[in-house]
DRENKETOR-97172 format. One line per 4 residues: number of its first residue (from 1); their letters; for each residue x, y, z of C-alpha. Coordinates in steps of 0.2 Angstrom, whole numbers. Layout:
NUM = a = X,Y,Z ~ ...;
***
This chain:
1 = xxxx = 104,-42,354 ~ 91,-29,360 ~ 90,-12,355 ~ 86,-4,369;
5 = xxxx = 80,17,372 ~ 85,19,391 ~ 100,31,392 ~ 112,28,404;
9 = xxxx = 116,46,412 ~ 134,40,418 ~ 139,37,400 ~ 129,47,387;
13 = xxxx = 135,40,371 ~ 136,55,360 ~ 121,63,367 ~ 127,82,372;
17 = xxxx = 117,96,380 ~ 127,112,380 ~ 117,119,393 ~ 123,105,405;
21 = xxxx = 139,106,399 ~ 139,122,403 ~ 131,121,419 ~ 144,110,422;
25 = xxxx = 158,117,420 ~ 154,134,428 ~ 148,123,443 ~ 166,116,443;
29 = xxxx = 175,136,442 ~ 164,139,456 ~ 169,127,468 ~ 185,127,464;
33 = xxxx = 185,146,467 ~ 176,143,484 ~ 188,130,490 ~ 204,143,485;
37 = xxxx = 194,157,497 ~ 193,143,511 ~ 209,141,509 ~ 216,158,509;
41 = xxxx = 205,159,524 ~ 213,141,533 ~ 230,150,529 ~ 227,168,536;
45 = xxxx = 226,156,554 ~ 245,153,551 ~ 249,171,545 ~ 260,174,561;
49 = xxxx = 270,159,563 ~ 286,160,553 ~ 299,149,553 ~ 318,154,562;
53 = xxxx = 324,159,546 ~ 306,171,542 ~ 297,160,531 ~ 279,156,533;
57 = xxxx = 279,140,542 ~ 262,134,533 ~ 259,135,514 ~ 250,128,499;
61 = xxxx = 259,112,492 ~ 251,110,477 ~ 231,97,477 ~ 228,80,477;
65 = xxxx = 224,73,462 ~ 205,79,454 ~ 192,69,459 ~ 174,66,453;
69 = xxxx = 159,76,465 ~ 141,69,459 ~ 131,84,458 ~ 114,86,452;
73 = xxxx = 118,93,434 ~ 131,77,432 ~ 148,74,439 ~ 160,87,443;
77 = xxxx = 179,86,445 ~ 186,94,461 ~ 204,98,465 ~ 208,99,482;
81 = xxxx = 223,110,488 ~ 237,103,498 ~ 246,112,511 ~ 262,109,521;
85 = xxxx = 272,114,537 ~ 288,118,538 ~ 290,120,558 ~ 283,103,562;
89 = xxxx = 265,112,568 ~ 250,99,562 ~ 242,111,549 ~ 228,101,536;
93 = xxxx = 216,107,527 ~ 199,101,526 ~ 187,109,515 ~ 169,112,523;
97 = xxxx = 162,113,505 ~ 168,98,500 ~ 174,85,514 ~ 186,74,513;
101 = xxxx = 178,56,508 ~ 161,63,501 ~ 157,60,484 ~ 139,65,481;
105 = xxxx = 130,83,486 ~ 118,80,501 ~ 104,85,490 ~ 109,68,479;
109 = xxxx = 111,58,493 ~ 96,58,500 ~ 86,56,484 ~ 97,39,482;
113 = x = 91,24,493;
***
């Protein structure tokens, strides 16, 4: 068995830097905070339809279950909000910030092969 010094940034072992931790976590509050505002924004486009009983005929439905965003500080958990129709009118929401299907920042990606 080798002993070997080359720290795997995926898995740390122990090692912690609060700064990144930090970094990290506030990075995470911020997206999540700019993903709310695109939605409030996504869900203002449906202000005016209503339902035959006066409902609003789209809302928030809860997210999707959290999934890892590679960022440049380390990975970052990102909950996407759901949202449903209840008139039968397509309504999804895609966030701009953070597509559906992407799992590294654009700055990340091109630095990888």
């Amino acid at each position: 068995m080798e002993t070997t010094n080359i720290v795997d940034f995926a898995r740390r072992d122990g090692i912690t830097d609060a700064l990144t931790d930090l970094l990290r976590k506030k990075g995470q509050q911020l997206i999540a905070t700019a993903v709310e505002a695109e939605l409030v924004s996504y869900l203002a486009q449906f202000a005016d339809l209503r339902t035959e009983a006066g409902h609003a005929a789209v809302v928030r439905n809860g997210h999707y279950p959290a999934r890892p965003f590679q960022t440049d500080i380390g990975p970052v958990n990102v909950r996407i909000p759901k949202v449903r129709s209840k008139d039968g009118t397509p309504a999804t929401f895609c966030s701009a910030l953070v597509p559906p299907y992407v799992r590294r920042t654009k700055t990340l990606e091109a630095a990888l092969p």
